[in-house]
N, CA, C and O atoms as a MOPAC input file, in Angstrom:
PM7 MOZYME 1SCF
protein

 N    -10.03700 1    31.38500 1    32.97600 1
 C    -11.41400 1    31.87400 1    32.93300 1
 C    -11.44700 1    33.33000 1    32.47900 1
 O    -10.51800 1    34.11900 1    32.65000 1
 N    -12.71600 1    33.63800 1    31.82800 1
 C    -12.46000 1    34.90700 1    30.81700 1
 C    -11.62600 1    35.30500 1    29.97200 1
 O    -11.60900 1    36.40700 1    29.42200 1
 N    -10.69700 1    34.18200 1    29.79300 1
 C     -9.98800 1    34.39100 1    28.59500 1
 C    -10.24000 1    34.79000 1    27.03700 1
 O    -10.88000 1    33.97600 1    26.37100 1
 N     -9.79900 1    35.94100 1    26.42700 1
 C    -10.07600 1    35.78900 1    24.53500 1
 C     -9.05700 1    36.36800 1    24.74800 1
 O     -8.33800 1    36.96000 1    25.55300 1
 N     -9.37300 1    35.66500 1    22.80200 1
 C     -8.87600 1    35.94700 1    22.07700 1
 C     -9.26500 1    36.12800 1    20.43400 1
 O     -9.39200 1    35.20200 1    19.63200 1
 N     -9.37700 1    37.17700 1    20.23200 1
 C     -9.68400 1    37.66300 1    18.87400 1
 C     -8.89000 1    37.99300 1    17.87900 1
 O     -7.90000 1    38.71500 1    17.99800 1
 N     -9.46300 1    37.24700 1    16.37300 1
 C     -8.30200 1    36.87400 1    15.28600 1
 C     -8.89000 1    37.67900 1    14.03600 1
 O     -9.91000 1    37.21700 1    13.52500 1
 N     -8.49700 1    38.50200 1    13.65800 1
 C     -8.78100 1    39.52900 1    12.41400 1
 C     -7.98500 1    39.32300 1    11.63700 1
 O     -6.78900 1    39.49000 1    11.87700 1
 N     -8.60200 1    38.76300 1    10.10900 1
 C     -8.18500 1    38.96100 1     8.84200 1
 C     -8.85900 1    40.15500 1     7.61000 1
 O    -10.05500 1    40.31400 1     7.36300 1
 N     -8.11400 1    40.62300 1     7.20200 1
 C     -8.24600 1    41.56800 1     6.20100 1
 C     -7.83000 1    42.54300 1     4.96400 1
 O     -7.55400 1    43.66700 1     5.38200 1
 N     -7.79600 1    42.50400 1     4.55100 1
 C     -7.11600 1    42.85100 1     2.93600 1
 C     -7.40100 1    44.38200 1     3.18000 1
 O     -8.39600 1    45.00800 1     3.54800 1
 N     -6.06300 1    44.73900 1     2.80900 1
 C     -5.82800 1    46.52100 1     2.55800 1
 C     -4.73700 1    46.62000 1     1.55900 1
 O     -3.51500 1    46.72000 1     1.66900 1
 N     -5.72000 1    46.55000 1     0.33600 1
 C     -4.90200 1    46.80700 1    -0.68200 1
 C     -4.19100 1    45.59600 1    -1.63700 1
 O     -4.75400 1    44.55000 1    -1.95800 1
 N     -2.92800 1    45.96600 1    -1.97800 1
 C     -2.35300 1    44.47600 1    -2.00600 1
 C     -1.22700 1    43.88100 1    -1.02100 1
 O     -0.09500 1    43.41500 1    -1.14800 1
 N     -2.65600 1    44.29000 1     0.64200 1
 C     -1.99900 1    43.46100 1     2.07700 1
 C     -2.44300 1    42.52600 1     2.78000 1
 O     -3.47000 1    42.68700 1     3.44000 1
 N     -1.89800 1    41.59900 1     2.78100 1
 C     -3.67900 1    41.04100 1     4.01000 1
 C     -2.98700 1    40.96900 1     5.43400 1
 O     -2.01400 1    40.37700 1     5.90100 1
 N     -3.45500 1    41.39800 1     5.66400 1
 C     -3.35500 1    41.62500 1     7.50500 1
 C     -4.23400 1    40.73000 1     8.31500 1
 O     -5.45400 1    40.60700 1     8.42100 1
 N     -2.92700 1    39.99900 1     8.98900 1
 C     -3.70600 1    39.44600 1    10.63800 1
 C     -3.30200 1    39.65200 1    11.33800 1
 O     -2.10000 1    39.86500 1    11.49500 1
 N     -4.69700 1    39.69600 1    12.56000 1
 C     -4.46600 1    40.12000 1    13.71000 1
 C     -4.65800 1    39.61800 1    14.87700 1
 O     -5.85800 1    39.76700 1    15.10500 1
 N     -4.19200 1    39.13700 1    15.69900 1
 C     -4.60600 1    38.32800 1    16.78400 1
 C     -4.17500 1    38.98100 1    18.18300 1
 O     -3.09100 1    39.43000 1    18.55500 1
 N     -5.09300 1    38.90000 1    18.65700 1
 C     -4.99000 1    39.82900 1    20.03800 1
 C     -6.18600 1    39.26600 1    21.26500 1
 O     -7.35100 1    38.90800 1    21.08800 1
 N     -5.43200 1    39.34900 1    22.45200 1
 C     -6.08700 1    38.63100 1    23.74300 1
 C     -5.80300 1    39.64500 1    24.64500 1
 O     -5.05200 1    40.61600 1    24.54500 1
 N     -6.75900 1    39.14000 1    25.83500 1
 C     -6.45700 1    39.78500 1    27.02300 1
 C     -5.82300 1    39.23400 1    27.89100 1
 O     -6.47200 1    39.15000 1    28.93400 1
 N     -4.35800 1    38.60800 1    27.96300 1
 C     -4.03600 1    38.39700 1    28.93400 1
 C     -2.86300 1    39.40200 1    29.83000 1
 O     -2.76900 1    40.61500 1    30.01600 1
 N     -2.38300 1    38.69000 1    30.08400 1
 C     -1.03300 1    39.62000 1    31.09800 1
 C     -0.28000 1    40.88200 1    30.12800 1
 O      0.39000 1    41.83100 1    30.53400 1
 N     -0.66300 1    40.50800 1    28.67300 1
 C      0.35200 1    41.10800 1    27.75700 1
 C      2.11000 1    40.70900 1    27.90800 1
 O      2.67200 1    39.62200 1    28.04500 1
 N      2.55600 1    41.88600 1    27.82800 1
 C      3.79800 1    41.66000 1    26.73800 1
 C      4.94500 1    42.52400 1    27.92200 1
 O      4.99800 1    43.64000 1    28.43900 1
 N      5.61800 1    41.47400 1    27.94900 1
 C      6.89900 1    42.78700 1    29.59900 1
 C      7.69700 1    43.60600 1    28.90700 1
 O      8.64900 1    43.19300 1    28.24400 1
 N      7.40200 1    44.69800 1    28.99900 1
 C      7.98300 1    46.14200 1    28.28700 1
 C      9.23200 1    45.81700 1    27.75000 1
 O      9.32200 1    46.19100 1    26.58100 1
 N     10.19100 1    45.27600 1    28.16500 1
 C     11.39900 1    45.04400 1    27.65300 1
 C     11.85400 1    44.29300 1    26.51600 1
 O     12.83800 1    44.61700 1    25.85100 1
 N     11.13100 1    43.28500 1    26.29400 1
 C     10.58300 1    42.19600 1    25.11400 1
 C     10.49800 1    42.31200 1    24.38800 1
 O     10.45000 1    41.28500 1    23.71100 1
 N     10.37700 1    43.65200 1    23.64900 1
 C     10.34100 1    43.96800 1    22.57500 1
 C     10.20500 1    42.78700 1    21.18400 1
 O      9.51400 1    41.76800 1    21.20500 1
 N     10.92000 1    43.18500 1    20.22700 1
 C     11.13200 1    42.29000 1    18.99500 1
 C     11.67800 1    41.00100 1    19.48000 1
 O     11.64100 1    39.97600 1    18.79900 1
 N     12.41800 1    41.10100 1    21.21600 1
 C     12.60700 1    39.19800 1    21.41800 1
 C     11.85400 1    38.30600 1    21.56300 1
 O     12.17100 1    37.12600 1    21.71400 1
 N     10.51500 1    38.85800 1    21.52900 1
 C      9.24200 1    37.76200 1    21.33600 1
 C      9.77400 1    36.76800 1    20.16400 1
 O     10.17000 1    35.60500 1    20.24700 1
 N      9.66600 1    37.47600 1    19.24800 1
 C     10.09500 1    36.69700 1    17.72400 1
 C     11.93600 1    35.72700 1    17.88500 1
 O     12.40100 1    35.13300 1    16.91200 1
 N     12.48600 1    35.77000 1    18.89800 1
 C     13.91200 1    35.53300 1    19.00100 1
 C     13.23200 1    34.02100 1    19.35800 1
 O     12.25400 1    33.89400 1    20.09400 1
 N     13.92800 1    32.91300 1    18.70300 1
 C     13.79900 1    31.10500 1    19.22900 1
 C     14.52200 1    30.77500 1    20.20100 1
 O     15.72800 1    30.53900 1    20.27700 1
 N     13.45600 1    30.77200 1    21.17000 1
 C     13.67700 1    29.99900 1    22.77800 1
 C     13.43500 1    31.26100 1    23.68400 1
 O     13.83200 1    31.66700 1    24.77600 1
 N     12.71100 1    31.61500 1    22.83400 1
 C     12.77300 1    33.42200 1    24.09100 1
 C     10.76600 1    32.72500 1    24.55300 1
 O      9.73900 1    32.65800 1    23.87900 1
 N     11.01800 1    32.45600 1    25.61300 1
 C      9.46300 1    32.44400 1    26.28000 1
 C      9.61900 1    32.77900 1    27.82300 1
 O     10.70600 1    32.74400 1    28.40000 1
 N      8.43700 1    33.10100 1    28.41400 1
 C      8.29000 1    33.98600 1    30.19400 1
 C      7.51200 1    32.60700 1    30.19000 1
 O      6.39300 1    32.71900 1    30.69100 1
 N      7.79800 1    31.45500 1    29.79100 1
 C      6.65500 1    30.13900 1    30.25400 1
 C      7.76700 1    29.27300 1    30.93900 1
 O      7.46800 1    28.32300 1    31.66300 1
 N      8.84900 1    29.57800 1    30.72500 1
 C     10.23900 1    28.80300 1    31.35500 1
 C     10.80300 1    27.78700 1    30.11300 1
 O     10.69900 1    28.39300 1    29.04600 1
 N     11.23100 1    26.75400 1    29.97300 1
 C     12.10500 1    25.88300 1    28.94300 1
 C     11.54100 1    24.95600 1    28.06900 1
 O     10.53000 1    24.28700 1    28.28000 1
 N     12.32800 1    24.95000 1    26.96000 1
 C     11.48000 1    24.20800 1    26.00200 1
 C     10.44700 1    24.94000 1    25.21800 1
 O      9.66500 1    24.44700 1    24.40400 1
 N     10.54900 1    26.13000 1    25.56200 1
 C      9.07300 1    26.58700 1    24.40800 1
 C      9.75400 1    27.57100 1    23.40800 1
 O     10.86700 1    27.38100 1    22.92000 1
 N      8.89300 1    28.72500 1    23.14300 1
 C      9.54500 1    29.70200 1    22.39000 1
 C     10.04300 1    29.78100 1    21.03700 1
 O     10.74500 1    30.62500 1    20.48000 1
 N      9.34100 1    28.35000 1    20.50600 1
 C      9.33400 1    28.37300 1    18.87400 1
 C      8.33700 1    28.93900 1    18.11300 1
 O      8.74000 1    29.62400 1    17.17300 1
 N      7.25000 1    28.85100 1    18.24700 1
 C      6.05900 1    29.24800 1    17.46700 1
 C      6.66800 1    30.82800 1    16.81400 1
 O      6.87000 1    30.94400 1    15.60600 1
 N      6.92100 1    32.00100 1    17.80700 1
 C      6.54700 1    32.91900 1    17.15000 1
 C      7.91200 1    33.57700 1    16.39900 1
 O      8.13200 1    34.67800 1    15.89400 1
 N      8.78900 1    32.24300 1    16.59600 1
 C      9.77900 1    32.77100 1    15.99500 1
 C      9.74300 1    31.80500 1    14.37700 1
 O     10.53700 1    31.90100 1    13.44200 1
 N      8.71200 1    31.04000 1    14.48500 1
 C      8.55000 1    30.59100 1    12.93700 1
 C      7.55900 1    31.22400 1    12.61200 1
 O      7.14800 1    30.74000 1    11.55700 1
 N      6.73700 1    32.31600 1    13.04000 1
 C      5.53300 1    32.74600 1    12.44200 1
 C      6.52400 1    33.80600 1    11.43100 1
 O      6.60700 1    33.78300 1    10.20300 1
 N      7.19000 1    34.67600 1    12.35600 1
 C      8.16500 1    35.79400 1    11.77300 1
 C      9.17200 1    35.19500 1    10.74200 1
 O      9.95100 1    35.99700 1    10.22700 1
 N      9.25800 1    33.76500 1    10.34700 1
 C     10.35200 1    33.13700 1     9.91800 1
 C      9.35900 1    33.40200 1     8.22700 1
 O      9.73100 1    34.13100 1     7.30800 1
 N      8.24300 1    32.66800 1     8.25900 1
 C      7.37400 1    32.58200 1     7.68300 1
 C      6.88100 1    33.83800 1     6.78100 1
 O      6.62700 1    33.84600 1     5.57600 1
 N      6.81800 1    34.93400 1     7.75800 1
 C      6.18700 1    36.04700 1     7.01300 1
 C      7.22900 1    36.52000 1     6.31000 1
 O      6.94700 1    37.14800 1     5.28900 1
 N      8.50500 1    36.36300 1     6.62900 1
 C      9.56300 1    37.56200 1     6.18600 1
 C      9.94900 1    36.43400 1     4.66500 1
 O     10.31100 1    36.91700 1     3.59300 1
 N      9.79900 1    35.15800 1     4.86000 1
 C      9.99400 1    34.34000 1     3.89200 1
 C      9.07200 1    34.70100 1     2.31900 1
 O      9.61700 1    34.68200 1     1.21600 1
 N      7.71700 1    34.99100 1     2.53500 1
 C      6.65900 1    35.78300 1     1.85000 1
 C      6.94600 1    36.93200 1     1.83800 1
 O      6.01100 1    37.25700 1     1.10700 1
 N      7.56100 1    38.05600 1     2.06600 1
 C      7.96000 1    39.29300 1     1.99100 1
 C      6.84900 1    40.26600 1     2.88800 1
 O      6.33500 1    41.34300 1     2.58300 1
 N      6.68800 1    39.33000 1     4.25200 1
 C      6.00800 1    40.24000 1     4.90200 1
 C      6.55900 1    40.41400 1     6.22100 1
 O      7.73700 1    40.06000 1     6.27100 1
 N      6.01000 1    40.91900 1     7.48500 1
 C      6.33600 1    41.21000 1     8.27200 1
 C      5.57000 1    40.30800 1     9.36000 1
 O      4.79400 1    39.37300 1     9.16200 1
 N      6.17800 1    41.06800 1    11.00200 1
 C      5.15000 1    40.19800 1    12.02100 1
 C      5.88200 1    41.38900 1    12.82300 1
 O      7.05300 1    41.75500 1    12.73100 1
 N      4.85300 1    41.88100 1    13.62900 1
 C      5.40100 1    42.60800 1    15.02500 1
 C      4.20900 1    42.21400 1    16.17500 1
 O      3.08900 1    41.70200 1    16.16300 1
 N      4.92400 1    42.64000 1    16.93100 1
 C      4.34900 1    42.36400 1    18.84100 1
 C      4.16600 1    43.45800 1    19.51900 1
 O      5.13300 1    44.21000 1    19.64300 1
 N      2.75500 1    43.85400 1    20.18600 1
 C      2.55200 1    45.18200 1    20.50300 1
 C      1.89400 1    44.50800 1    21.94000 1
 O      1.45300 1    43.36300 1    22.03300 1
 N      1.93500 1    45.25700 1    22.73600 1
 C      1.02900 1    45.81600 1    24.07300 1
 C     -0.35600 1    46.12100 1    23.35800 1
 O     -0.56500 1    46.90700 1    22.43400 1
 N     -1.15000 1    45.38300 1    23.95400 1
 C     -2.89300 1    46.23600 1    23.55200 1
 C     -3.33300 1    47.26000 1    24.78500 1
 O     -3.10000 1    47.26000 1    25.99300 1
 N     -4.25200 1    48.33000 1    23.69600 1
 C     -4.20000 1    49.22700 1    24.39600 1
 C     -5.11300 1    49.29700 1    25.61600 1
 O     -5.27100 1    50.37000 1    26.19800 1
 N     -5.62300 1    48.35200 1    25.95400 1
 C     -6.10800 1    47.81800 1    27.58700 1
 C     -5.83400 1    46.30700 1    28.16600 1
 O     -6.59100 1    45.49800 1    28.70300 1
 N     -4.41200 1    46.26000 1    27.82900 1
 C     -3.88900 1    45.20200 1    28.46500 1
 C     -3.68900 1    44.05600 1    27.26000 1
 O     -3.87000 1    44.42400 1    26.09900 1
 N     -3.27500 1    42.51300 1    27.56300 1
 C     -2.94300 1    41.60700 1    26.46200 1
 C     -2.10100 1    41.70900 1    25.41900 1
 O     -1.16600 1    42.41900 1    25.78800 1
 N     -1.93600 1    41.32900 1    24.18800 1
 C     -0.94700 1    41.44500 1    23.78300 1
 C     -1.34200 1    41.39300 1    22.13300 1
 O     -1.95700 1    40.33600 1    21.99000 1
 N     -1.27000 1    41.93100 1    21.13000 1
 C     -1.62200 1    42.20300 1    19.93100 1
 C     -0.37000 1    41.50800 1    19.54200 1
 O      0.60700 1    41.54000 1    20.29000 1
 N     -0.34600 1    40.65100 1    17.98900 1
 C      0.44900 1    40.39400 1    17.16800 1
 C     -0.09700 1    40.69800 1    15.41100 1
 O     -1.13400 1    40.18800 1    14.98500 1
 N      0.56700 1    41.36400 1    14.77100 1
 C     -0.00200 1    41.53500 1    13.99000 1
 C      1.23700 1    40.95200 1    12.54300 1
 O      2.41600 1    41.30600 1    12.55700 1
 N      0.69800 1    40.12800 1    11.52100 1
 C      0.99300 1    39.93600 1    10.47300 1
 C      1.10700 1    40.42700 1     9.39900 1
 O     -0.07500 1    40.74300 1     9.26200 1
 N      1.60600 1    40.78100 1     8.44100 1
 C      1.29600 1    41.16600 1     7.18400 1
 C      2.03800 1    40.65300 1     5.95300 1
 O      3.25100 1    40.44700 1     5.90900 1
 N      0.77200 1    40.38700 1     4.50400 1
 C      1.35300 1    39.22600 1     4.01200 1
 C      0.96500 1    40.08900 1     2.57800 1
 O     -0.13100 1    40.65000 1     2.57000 1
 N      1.90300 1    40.21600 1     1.28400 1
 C      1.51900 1    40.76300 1     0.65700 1
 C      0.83700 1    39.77600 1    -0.68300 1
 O      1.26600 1    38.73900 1    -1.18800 1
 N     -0.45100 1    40.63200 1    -1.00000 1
 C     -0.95300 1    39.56800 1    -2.05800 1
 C     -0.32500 1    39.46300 1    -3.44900 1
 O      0.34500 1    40.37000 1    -3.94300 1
 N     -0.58800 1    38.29500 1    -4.04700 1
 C      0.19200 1    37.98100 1    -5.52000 1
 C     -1.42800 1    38.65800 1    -6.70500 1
 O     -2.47600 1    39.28600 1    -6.55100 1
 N     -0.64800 1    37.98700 1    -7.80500 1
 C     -1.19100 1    38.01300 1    -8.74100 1
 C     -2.56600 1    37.42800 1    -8.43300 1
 O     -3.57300 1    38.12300 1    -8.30000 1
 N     -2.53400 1    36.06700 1    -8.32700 1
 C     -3.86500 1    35.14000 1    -8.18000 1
 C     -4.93400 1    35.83500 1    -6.99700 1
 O     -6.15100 1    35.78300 1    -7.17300 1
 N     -4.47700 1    36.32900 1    -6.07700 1
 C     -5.30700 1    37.03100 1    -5.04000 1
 C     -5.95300 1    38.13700 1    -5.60400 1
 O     -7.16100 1    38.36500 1    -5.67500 1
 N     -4.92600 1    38.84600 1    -6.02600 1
 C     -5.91900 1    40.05300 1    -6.74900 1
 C     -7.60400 1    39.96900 1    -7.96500 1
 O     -8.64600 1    40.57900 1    -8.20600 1
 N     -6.72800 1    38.61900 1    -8.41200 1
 C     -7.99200 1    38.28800 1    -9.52300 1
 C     -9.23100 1    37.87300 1    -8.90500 1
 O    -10.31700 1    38.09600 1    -9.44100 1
 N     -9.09500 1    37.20700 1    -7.66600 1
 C    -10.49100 1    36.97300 1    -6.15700 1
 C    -10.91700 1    37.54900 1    -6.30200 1
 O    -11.90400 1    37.77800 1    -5.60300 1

């Protein structure tokens, strides 16, 4: 209950950036970049794929993915995907 989560897309340049960010418990200080590590989840066994194919994904496209603390709690992930040729002509 009261859960969000809010998903921002947006072009800066030739970047497009997403952003997805909630309020929940966030992110345990130590966790750093092992968010993105496969089989790394605080949900217990069996999980912990998703965000290590999101990062699989972006770096495959020549972009990035990092995991931040938001700055009143929850947990920000942010994407970045760089645009081609065909995007620019949009």
């Amino acid at each position: 209950p009261g859960g969000r989560v809010a998903v921002t897309v947006r072009r800066d340049g030739r970047t497009l950036l997403i952003r997805v960010a909630d309020n929940g418990p966030g992110l345990p200080r130590e966790s750093g970049a092992d968010v993105f590590r496969r089989g790394w989840s605080d949900k217990g066994e069996g999980r912990g794929l998703g965000l290590a194919l999101v990062r699989q994904v972006a770096h495959r496209h020549g972009g990035t993915a990092e995991a931040a603390r938001g700055p009143e709690g929850g947990a920000v992930f942010t994407v970045t995907l760089p645009l081609g040729v065909a995007a620019e002509r949009s």
